[in-house]
N, C-alpha and C positions, 0 to 999 in steps of 0.2 A: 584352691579356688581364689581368684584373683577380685579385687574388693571392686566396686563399682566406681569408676572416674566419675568425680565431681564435675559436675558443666563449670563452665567459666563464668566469671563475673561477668551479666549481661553491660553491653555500653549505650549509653541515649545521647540524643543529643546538645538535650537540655543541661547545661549547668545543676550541680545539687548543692546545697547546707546542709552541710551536718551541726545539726543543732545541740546535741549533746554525747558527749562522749568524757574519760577519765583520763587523758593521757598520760597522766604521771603514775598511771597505776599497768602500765603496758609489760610485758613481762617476755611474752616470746618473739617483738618486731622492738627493732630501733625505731627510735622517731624518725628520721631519714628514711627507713622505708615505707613506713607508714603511711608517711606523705609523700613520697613518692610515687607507691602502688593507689594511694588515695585518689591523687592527680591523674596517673593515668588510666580512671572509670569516671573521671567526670563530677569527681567533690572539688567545688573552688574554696571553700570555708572551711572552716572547724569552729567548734562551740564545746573548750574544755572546762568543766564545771569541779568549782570546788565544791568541798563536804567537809572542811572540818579545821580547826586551827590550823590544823599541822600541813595543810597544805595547799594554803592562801599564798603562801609568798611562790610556791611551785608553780601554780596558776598565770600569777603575776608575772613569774620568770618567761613559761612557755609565750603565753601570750602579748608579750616584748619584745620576743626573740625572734619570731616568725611569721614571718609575714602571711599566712594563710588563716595560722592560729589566735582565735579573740578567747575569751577570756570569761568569766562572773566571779564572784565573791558572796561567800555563805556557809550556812553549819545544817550540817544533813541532820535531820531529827534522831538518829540513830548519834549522835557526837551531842545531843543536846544539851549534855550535862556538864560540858564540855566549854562550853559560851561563856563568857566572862565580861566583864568593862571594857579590857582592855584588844577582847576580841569585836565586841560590838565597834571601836575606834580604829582597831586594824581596817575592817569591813569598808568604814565610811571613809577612810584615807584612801585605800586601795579603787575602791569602787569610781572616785573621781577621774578616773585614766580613763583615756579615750580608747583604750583598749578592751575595758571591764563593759560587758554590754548589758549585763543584768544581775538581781541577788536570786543564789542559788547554789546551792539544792535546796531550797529549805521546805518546810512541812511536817508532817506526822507519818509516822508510821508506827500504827498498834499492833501491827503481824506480830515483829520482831520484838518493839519494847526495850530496847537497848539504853533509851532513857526514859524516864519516869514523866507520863501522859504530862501530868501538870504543868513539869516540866521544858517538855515539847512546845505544849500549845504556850507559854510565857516566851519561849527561843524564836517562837514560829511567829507569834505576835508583834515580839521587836523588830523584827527583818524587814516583817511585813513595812512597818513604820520607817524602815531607814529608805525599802524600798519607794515609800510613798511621797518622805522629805524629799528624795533626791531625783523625783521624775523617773526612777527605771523601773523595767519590765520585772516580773520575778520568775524563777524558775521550778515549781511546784514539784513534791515531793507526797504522795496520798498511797496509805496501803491501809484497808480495816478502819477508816478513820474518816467516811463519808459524813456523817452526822455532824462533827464536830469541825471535820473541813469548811464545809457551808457555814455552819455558824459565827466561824470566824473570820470566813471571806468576806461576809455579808455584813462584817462592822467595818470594812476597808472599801465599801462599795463608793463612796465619792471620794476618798482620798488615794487608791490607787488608783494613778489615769492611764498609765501605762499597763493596766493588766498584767500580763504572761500566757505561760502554759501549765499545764498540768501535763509533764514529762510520764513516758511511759506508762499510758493510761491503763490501767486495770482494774477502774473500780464501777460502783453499780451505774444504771442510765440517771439515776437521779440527780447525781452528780456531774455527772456529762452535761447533762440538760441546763443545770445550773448555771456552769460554767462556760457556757455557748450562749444562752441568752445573758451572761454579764460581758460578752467579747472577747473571753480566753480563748488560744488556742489548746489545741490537745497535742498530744507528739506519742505517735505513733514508730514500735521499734520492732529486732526478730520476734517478739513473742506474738505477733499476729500471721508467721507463718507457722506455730505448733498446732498441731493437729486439735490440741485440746482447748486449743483460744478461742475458741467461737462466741465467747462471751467480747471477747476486744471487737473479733468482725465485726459483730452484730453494732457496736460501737462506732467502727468505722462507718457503718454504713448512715446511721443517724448524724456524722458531723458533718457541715456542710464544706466542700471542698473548697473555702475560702479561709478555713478555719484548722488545717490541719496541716501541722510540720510533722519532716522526717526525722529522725535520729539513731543512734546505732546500739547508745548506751553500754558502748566497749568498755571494757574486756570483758561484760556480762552480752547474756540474750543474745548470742551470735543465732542467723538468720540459719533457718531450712535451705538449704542444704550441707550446710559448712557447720551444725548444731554440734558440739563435743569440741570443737577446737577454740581456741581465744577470740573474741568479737575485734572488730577492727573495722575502722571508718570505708574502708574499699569493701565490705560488705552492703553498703548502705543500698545500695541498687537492687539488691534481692527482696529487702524491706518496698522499696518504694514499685514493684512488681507487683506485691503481693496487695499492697493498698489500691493500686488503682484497678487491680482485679477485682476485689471486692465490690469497687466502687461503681465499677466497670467504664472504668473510662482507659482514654489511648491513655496510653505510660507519658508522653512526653507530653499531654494535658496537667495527669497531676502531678509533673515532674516542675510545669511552669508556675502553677499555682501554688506549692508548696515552697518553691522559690521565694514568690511574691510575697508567701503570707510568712515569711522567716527571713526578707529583709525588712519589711515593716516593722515588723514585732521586734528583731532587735539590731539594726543596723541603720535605720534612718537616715540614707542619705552616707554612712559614713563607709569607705572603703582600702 
């Protein structure tokens, strides 16, 4: 019995950003086709996010090299233990390029634990601050760790003016709520096409469509229907289907607004 064909990548006509993705962590696509196959479904950006020492200057290199590809600078909560002086000064060097658009991945995540809470919230707190000296947006990282999210965004509430997002949202509405009435974006990825996300829907449907980017967060959460194979940024179109279904608006409504609201947030003007 012969396996069911995959539909094709749907096409719009709207331009998309890709707001975040791993590129240096791509495994079954060259970069060349990546961005090639990306190109041809209508991603004109890329938003490749560091997470960790080890792979700031990979970021740097990508996001130098490529003219589609921009760039952040940051230490995933999960690498937190990891942070140093001399990573805090890589950060703030790096970050001055007009290529680096935001700090990030940075946050908490209590799921996994991979470094010591305390820990976290001190890595997540310096960022916050380099983020806030240096006027850029940040790139939020929240798993099991709503309570203490809030409580530490909410000592940054006049010193970050640039805000951010809270990337691949899956945590409670109080959160959400929080973070919508301070001017975050959220960013929305394939885990709002699994059947068992209804807690993200239900998320989707409370943020206002001025307020919400795409992303792919490749080589994880590849989208319904292509689920089991590597995520990759020419997925991004299945994602941004499935958001304005929810939404229920035309695709190429919130294909422009998510545009808008992910040149604002982190491109100002710069192309």
């Amino acid at each position: 019995m012969s396996k069911r064909k995959k539909p094709p990548i749907p096409l719009f006509k709207q331009a998309i950003i890709e707001t975040h993705c791993h590129l240096d962590y791509l495994k079954d696509y060259s970069l060349e086709e990546l961005l090639e196959r990306s190109q041809e479904v209508g991603i004109e950006k890329i938003i490749t996010i560091a997470v960790s020492p080890d792979n700031l200057e990979k970021v740097m290199k990508l996001a130098t090299e490529h003219a589609m590809i921009w760039g952040t600078q940051g230490v995933h909560p999960h690498d937190a233990d990891k942070f140093s002086a001399d990573t805090h000064s890589q950060i703030c060097e790096n970050a001055q390029h007009e290529r680096i658009l935001a700090i990030g991945e940075i946050g908490l995540d209590y799921f996994y634990e991979h470094s010591d809470r305390k820990v976290q919230g001190q890595v997540f707190e310096a960022q916050l601050q380099i983020a806030s000296d240096m006027d850029l947006p940040v790139v939020i990282h929240s798993r099991d760790a709503d309570d203490d999210m809030m409580a530490i965004l909410k000592n940054f509430e006049s010193s970050l003016k640039k805000r951010g997002v809270i990337h691949s949202f899956t945590s409670g509405p109080q959160l959400a709520q929080y973070a919508l009435d301070q001017g975050f974006c959220l960013g929305f990825n394939g885990i709002c096409t699994f059947n068992s996300a209804e807690n993200v829907r239900d998320i989707i449907r409370m943020t206002p469509t001025q307020q919400i980017i795409l992303e792919t967060d490749a080589p994880y959460l590849t989208p319904v229907p292509y689920r089991g194979k590597e995520n990759a940024s020419f997925y991004l179109p299945f994602v941004a289907q499935q958001v304005a279904e929810v939404k229920e608006l035309d695709i190429e409504e919130l294909l422009l607004h998510a545009y808008q609201n992910s040149e604002a947030l982190f491109f100002n003007g710069k192309r």
